[in-house]
C-alpha positions in Angstrom: 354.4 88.8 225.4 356.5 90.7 222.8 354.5 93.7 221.1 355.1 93.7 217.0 355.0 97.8 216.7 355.3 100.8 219.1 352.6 103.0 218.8 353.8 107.1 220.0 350.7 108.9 220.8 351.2 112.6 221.3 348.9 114.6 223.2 347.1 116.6 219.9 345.9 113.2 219.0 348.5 112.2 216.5 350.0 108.6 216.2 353.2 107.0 214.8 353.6 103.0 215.2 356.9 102.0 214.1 357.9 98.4 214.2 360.6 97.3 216.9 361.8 95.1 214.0 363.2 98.2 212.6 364.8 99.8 215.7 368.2 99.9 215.7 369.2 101.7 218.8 367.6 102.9 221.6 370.0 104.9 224.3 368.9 106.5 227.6 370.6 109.5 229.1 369.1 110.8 232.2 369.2 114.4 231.3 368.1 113.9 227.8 365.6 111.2 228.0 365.0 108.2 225.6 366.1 108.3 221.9 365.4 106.2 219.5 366.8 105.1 216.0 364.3 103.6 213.8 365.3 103.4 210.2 367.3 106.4 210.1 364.5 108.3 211.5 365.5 109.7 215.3 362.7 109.7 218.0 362.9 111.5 221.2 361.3 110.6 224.4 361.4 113.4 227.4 359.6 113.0 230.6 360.9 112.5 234.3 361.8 109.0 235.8 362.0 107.4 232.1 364.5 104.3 233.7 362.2 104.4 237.3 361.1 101.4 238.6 357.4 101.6 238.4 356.7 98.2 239.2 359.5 95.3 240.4 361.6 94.8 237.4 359.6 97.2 235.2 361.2 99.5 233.6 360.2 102.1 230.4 364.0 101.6 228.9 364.3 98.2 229.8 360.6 97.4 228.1 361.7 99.4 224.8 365.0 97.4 224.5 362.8 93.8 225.2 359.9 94.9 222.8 357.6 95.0 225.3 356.3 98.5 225.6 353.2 98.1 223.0 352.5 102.2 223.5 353.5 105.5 225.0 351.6 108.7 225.7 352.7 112.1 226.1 350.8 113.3 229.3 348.5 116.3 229.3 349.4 119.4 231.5 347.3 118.2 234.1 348.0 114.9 234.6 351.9 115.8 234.5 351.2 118.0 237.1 349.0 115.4 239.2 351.5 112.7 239.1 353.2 111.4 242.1 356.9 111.7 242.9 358.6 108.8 241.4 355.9 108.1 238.8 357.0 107.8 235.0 355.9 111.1 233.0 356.2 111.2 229.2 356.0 115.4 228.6 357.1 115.1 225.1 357.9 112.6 222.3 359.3 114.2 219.0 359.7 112.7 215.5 
């Protein structure tokens, strides 16, 4: 199933859905994280293992590029810090 928008939820409760119909570019670069061009507008996603593997064959770039990723979250302090080795962690999105 395809989502319509992505919805970027940051951890001080705001919200931005954008639709994937106006993403023109997404690019991954491990040291940088996930950016995003959406109309002009540039999006940044930072976290650790953004392109890991967290299930067989699903990946967070790979689901962004396939509109399939209907939402991500920043992670609070604490459950960056209780997260397992290997686990995606989203510690910041900026817009």
């Amino acid at each position: 199933e395809r989502a319509v928008m992505l919805e970027l939820r940051k951890k001080d409760g705001n919200i931005l859905a954008v639709g994937y119909g106006y993403l023109d570019r997404v690019e991954f670069d491990p040291s940088d994280g996930i950016a995003l061009s959406i109309a002009g507008q540039k999006i940044r996603i930072q976290g650790r293992n953004l392109n890991a593997e967290v299930r067989p064959t699903v990946r967070l770039f790979q689901g962004i590029t396939r509109h399939r990723v209907p939402w991500i979250q920043e992670a609070d302090r604490v459950r960056s810090m209780e997260s397992v080795e290997g686990n995606t962690v989203v510690e910041a999105i900026e817009w």
